[in-house]
C-alpha positions as CSV (number, residue, x, y, z in Angstrom):
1,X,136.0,81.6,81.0
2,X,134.8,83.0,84.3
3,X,132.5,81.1,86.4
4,X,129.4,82.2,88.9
5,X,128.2,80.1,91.4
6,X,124.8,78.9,91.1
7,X,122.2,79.4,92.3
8,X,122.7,82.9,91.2
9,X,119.5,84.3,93.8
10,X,119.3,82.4,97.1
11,X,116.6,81.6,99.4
12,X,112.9,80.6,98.4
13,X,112.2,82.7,94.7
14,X,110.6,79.6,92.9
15,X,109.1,80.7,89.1
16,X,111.8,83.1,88.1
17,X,111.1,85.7,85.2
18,X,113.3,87.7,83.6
19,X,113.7,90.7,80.6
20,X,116.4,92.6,79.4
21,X,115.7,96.8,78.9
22,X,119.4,97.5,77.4
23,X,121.5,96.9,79.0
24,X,120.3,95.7,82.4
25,X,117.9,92.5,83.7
26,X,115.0,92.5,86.0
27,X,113.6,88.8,87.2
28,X,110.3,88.5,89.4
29,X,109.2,85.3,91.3
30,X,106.0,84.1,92.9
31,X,105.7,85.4,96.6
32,X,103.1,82.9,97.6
33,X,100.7,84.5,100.5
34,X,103.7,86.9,101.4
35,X,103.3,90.7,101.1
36,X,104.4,93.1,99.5
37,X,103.6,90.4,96.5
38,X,106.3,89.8,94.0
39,X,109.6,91.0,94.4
40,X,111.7,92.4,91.8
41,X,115.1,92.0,91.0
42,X,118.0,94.3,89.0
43,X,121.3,92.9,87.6
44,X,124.0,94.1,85.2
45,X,125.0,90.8,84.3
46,X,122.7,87.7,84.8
47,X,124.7,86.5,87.8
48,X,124.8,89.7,90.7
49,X,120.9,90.6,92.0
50,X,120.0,92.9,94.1
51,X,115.8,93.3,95.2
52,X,114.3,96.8,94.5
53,X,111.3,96.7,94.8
54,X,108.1,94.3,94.7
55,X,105.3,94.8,92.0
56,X,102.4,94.8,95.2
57,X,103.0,96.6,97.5
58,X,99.6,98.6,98.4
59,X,96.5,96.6,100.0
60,X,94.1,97.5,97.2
61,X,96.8,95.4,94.5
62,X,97.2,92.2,96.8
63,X,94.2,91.9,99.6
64,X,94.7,87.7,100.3
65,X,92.1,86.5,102.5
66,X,92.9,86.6,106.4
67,X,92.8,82.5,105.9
68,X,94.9,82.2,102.9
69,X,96.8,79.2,103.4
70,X,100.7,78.9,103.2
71,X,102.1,78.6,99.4
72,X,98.8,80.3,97.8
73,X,98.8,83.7,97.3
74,X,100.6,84.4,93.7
75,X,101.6,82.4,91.7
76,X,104.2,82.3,88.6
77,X,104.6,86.0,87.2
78,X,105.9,86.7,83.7
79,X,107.6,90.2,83.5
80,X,108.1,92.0,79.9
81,X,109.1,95.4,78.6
82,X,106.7,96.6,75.8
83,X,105.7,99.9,74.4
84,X,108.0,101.7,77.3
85,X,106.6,100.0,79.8
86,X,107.1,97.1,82.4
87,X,104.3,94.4,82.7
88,X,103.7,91.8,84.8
89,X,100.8,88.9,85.1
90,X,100.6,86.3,87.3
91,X,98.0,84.6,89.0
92,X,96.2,84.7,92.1
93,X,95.2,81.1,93.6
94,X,93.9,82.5,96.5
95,X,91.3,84.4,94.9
96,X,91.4,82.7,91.9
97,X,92.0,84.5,88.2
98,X,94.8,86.0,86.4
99,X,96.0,89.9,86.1
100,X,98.2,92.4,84.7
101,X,99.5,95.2,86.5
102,X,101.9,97.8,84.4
103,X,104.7,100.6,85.1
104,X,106.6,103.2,83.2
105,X,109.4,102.9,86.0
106,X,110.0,100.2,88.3
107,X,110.6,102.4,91.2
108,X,107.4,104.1,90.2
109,X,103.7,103.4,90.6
110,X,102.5,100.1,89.6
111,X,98.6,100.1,88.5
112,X,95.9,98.2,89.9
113,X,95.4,95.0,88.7
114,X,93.6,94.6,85.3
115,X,92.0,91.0,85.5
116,X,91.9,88.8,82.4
117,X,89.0,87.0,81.2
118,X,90.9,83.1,80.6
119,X,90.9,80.4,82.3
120,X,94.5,78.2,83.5
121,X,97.1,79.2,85.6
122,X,101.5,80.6,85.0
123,X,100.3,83.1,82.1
124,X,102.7,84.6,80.0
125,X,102.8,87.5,77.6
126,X,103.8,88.1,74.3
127,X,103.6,90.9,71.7
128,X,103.9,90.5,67.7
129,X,105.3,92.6,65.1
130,X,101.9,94.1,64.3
131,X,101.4,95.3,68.5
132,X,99.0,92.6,69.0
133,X,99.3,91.0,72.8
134,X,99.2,87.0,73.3
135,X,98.6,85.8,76.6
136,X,99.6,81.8,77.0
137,X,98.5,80.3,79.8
138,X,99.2,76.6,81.4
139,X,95.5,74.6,80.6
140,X,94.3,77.9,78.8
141,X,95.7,77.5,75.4
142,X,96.8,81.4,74.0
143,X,94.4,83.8,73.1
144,X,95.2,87.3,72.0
145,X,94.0,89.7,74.3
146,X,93.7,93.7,75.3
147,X,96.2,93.7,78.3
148,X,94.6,97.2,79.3
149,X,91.1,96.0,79.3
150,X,91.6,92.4,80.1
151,X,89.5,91.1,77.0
152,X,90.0,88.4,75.0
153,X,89.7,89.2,71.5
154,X,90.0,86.3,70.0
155,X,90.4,82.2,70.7
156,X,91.7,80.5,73.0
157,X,93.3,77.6,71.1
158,X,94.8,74.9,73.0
159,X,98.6,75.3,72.8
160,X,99.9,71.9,73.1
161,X,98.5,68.5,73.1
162,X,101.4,66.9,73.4
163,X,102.5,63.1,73.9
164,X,103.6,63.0,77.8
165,X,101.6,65.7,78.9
166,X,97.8,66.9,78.0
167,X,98.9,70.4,78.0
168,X,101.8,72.9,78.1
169,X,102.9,73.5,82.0
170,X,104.1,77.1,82.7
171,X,104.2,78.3,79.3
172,X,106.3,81.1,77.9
173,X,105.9,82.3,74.5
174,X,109.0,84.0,72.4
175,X,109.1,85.4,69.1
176,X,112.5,84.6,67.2
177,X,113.2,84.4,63.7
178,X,110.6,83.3,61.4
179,X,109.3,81.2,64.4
180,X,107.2,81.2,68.0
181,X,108.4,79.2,70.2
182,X,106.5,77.8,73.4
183,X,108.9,76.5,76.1
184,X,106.8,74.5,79.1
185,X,107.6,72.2,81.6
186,X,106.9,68.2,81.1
187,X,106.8,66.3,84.5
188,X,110.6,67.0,85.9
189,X,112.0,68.3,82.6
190,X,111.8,71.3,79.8
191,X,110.5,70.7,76.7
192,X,110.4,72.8,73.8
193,X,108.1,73.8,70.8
194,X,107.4,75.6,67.6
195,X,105.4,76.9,64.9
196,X,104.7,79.4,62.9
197,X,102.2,81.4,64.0
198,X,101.5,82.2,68.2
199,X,97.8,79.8,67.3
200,X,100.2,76.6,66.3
201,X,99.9,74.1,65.3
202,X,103.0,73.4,67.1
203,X,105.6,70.7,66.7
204,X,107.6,69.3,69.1
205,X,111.7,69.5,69.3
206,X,114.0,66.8,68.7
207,X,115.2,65.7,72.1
208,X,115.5,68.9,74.1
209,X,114.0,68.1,77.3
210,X,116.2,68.8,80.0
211,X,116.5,67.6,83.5
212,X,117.8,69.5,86.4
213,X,120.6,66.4,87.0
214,X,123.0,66.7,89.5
215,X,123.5,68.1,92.9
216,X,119.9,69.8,91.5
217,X,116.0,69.0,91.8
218,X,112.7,70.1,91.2
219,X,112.9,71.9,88.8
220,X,110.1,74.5,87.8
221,X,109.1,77.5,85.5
222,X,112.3,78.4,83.5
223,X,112.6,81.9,81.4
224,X,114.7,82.6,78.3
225,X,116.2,85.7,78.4
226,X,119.5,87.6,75.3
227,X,122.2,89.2,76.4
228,X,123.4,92.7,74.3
229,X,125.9,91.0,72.8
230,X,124.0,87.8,71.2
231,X,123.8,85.3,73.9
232,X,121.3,83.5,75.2
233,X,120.4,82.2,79.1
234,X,118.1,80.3,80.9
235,X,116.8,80.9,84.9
236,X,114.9,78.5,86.3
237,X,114.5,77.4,89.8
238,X,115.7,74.5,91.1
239,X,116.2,72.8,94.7
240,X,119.8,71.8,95.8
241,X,119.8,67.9,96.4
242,X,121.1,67.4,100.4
243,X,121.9,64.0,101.1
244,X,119.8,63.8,104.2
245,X,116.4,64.2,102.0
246,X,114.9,67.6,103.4
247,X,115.7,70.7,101.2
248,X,115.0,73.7,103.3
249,X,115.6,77.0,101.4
250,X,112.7,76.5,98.8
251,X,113.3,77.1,95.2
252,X,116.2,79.4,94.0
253,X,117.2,80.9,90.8
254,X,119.5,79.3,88.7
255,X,121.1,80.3,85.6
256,X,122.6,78.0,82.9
257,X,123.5,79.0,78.9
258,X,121.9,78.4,76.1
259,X,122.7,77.1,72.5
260,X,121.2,76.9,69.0
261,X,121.1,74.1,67.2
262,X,119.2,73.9,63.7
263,X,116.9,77.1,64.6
264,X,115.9,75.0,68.2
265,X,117.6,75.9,72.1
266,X,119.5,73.6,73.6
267,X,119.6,73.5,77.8
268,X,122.4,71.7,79.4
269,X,121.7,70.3,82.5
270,X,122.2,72.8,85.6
271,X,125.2,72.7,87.6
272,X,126.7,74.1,91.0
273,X,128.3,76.8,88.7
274,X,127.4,78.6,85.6
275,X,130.3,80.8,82.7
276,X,129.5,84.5,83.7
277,X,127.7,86.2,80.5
278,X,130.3,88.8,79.0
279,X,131.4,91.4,81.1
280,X,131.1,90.8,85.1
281,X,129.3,94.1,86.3
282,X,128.6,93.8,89.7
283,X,126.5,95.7,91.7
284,X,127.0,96.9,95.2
285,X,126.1,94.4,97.7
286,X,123.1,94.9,100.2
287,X,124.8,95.8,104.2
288,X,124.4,93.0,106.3
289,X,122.6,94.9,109.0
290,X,119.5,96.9,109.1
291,X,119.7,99.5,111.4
292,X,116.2,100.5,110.5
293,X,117.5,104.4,110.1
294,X,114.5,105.1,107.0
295,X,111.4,106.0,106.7
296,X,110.4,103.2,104.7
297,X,110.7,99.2,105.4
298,X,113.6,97.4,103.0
299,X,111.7,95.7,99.7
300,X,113.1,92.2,101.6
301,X,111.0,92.8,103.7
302,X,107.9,90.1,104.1
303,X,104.9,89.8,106.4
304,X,102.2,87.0,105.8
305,X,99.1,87.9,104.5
306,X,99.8,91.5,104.9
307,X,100.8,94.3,107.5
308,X,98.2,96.2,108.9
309,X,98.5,100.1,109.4
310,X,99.2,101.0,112.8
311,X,101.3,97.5,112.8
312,X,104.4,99.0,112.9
313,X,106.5,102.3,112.7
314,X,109.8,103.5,111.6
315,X,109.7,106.8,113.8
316,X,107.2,106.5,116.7
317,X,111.0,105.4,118.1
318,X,113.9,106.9,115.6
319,X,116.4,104.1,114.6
320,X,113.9,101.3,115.7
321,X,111.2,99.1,114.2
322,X,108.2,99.1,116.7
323,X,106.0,96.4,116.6
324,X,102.2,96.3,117.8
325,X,100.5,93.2,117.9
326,X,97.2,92.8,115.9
327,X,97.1,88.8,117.2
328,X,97.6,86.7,119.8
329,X,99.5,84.3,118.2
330,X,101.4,82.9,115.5
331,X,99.7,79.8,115.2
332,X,97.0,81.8,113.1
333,X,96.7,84.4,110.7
334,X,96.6,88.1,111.8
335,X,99.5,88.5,113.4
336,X,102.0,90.7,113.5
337,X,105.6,89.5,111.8
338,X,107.9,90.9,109.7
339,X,110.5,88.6,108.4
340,X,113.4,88.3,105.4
341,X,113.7,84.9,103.4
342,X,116.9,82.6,104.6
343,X,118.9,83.0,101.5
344,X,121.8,80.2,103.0
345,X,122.4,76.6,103.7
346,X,124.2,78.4,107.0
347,X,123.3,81.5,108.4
348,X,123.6,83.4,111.6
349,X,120.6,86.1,112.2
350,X,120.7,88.3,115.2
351,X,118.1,91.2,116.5
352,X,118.4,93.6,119.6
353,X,115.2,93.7,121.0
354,X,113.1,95.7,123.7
355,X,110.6,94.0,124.6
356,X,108.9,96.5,127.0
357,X,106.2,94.7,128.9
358,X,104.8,92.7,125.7
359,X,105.7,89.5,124.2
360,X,107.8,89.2,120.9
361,X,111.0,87.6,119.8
362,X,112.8,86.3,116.5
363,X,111.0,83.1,114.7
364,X,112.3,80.9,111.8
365,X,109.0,79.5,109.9
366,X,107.9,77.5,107.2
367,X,104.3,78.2,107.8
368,X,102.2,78.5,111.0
369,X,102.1,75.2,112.1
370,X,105.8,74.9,111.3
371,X,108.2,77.1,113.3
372,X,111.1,77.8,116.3
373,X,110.3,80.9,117.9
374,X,112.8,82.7,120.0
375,X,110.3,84.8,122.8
376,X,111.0,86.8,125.6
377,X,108.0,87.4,127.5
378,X,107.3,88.5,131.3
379,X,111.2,87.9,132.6
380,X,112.2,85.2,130.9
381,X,113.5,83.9,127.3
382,X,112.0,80.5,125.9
383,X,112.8,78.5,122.9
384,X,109.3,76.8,121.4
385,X,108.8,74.4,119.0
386,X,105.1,74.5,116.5
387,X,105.7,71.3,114.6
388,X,101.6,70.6,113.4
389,X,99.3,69.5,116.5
390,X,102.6,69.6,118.8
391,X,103.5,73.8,120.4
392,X,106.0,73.1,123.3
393,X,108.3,75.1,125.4
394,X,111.5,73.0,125.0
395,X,114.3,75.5,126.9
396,X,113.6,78.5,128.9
397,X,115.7,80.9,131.0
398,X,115.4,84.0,133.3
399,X,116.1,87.2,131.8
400,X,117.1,90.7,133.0
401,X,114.7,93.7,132.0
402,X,116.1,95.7,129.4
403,X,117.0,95.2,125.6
404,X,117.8,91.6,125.0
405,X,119.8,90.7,121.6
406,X,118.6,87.5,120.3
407,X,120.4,84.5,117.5
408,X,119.3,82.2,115.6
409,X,122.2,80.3,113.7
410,X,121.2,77.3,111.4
411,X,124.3,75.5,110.4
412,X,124.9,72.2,108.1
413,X,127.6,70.3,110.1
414,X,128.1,68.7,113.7
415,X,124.6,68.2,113.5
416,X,122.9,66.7,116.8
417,X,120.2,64.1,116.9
418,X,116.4,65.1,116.3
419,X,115.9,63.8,120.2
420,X,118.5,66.3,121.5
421,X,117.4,69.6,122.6
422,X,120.8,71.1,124.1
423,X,124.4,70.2,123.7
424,X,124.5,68.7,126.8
425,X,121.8,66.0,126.0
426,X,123.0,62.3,126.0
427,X,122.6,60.4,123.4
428,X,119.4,58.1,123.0
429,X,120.8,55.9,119.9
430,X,118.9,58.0,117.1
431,X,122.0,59.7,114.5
432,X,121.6,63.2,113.3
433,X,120.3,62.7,110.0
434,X,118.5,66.3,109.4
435,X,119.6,68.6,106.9
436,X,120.9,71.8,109.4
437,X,120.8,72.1,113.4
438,X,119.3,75.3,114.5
439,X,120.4,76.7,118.0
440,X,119.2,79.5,119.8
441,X,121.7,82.1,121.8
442,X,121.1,84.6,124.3
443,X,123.5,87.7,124.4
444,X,127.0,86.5,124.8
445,X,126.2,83.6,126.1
446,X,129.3,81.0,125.5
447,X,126.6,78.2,124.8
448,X,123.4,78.4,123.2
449,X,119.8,77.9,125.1
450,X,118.5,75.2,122.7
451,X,119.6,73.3,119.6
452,X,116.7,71.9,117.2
453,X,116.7,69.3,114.4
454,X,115.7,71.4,111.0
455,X,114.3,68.3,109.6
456,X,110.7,69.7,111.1
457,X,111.3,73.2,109.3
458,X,111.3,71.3,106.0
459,X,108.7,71.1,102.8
460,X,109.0,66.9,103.3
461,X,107.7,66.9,107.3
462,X,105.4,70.3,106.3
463,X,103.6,70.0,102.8
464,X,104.6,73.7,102.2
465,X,106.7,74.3,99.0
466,X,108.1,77.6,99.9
467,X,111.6,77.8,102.1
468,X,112.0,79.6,105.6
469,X,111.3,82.9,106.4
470,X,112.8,84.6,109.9
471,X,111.4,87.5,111.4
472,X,110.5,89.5,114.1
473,X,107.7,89.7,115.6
474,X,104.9,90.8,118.9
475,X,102.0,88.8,120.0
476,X,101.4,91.2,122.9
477,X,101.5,94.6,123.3
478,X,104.5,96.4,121.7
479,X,108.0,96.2,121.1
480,X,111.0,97.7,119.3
481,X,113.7,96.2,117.8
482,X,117.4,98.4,117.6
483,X,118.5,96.1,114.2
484,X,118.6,93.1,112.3
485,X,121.5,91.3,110.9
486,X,121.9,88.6,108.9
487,X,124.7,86.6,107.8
488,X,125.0,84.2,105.5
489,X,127.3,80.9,104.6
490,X,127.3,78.9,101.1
């Protein structure tokens, strides 16, 4: 039997969903306070993903307030195919409330959002034999709704009551057989139920929850999915354990099989690798550089809170991405930064930048008060450090005018201590005991200009759930960058 590794998608897409139109798979994720909002994936075969879009992409779908903090934004989207069309719902925890936007195509024009009248969190939706729509959300119950309208038509009726938990966490809903089945997360496990009608009562499975285990944690929302030919899978996100504590890449997608076992699913535990579903069909692979030769940006393509108009431009220069700033800063919200999601433990990320007269660079984040930025500002290049209360210029050196190509490499061995800032630093008795080291180069530079603990850049020193983003960005005036490229390691 072939093998994939897992996790299948890497990088920070916690609260994967997935559905099957024929025979090819799309899976969304929660983007958090990112935008464009929810990024959609296509595979051929469960185990190779490409991104092709995101479901919100125009302000008047996704509008988060200019102080929307890190990790709110939306939350846990369900995407189904029904009636010849795509739908999504998730919810919006920094505005609070829960929505459906639909498509005919994916590639086509998703509608405005349709908000739903029910309270809770991680809806789901589910359709029966006669058309009728059931939306099932966590601390909502289900209630069967108009989806177009965003009614409730009748109930809700509390789901689950349960015996470790008083209500079904991020629900999903299925129809097989003669029965409904609810599958929720319990604390740190799955945990799977049934009845015979979506309204319950439901009954609780005989011993199927199921743990991440393993060289695996933290596990989250999970999502059934059937292949053409009979199978069944499960993706769910999940953290990869590190044995220094901090887990820096955020959630990523993980698939593992599923069986059947007297009409109820059985999980295995998640592993490092997963048996490839049927036939391998891989699709091509996305190039490692942007040369930023369209008219449009990349769907990978991220910006917190939103990217103005006027922000930045694909041919006010041909071949470049111009920047403008609309901040001051990236300590607060408002400014200007466009960045991709770190998808590897190790990972080298380089930009050619003209700076002009303004001040921009290349910045690895967490959130705003957790960051290395790479800046080049008024003839000089400098490595600072945001870790909370603390901002500090830890290397600096002078530059020549002119483009300046700038990398940022985080890597998982030969790590240095969290005191040391270059290679050259003696040692002050404190081990490395961070999860990666992240050093800064300059051009061709044999040695790099700083090398920084990534323990800071990490959801156990910042709070924040999500994993890194790195990006470009301008906090004064504007600049233009040639191309990104980003290359990544396990």
């Amino acid at each position: 039997m072939r093998t994939a590794r897992n996790p299948v998608i890497g990088g920070s897409h916690p609260d994967p969903s997935v559905c099957r139109v024929g025979d090819d798979y799309y899976l969304v994720c929660s983007s958090f306070e990112y935008f464009p909002g929810v990024p959609i994936f296509h595979s051929r075969d469960l185990v190779h993903w490409r991104q092709v879009g995101n479901v919100l992409r125009r302000p008047e779908q996704l509008r988060p307030p200019v102080g929307t903090p890190a990790s709110r934004g939306v939350h846990r989207p369900t995407i189904r195919y029904h009636g010849g069309r795509f739908w999504v719902i998730a919810t919006d925890m920094s505005t609070g409330g829960t929505f459906v936007v639909t498509a005919e195509r994916l590639a086509g024009r998703w509608s405005d959002p349709v908000w739903i009248d029910l309270p809770g969190v991680a809806p789901d939706l589910a359709w029966d034999e006669d058309g009728d729509c059931w939306c099932t959300t966590s601390d909502g119950g289900t209630a069967r709704i108009d989806p177009y309208r965003g009614t409730v038509l009748d109930g809700p009726w509390r789901t689950w009551r349960g015996t470790e938990t008083r209500y079904a966490q991020a629900p999903h809903l299925y129809h097989v057989g003669d029965w409904w089945y609810l599958l929720f997360k319990d604390d740190h496990a799955f945990a799977v139920a049934r009845a015979r009608t979506p309204r319950g009562p439901f009954e609780p499975a005989p011993g199927t929850l199921v743990g991440t285990g393993g060289a695996i944690r933290g596990i989250g929302r999970a999502d059934l999915v059937t292949t053409p030919g009979g199978g069944w899978w499960l993706v769910q996100p999940g953290t990869r354990e590190h044995p220094s504590g901090f887990h820096v890449l955020g959630q990523e997608v993980f698939l593992t099989p599923v069986r059947w076992e007297d009409e109820w699913p059985v999980v295995d535990e998640v592993t490092g690798t997963a048996p490839t579903p049927e036939e391998c069909r891989p699709l091509p692979p996305l190039p490692a550089r942007d040369d930023f030769d369209e008219f449009v940006l990349a769907p990978s393509w991220i910006s917190p809170r939103g990217l103005p108009d006027g922000s930045w431009s694909l041919t006010e220069r041909p071949g470049w991405l111009t920047l403008r700033a609309t901040g001051d800063t990236l300590d607060r919200p408002g400014c200007t930064f466009v960045g991709s999601r770190l998808r590897h433990p190790d990972s080298r990320v380089s930009v050619r930048l003209d700076p002009g007269t303004g001040r921009a660079g290349l910045s690895i984040r967490r959130d705003d008060a957790h960051r290395y930025d790479f800046e080049v500002v008024a003839g000089r290049v400098d490595v600072v450090a945001r870790i909370g209360p603390v901002r500090q210029v830890v290397a600096s050196r002078t530059r020549r005018p002119g483009p300046i190509t700038l990398t940022v490499v985080t890597r998982t061995t030969d790590l240095v201590p969290p005191s040391f800032v270059r290679p050259t630093d003696e040692s002050t008795g404190v081990v490395p005991a961070g999860p990666d080291t992240i050093a800064f180069h300059v051009d061709d530079d044999p040695g790099p200009l700083a090398e920084l603990d990534g323990r800071y850049l990490s959801p156990e020193v910042s709070t924040d759930p999500a994993g890194r983003v790195v990006g470009m960005y301008v906090t004064r005036g504007v600049a233009a960058f040639d191309w990104f490229d980003y290359r990544g390691f396990g």
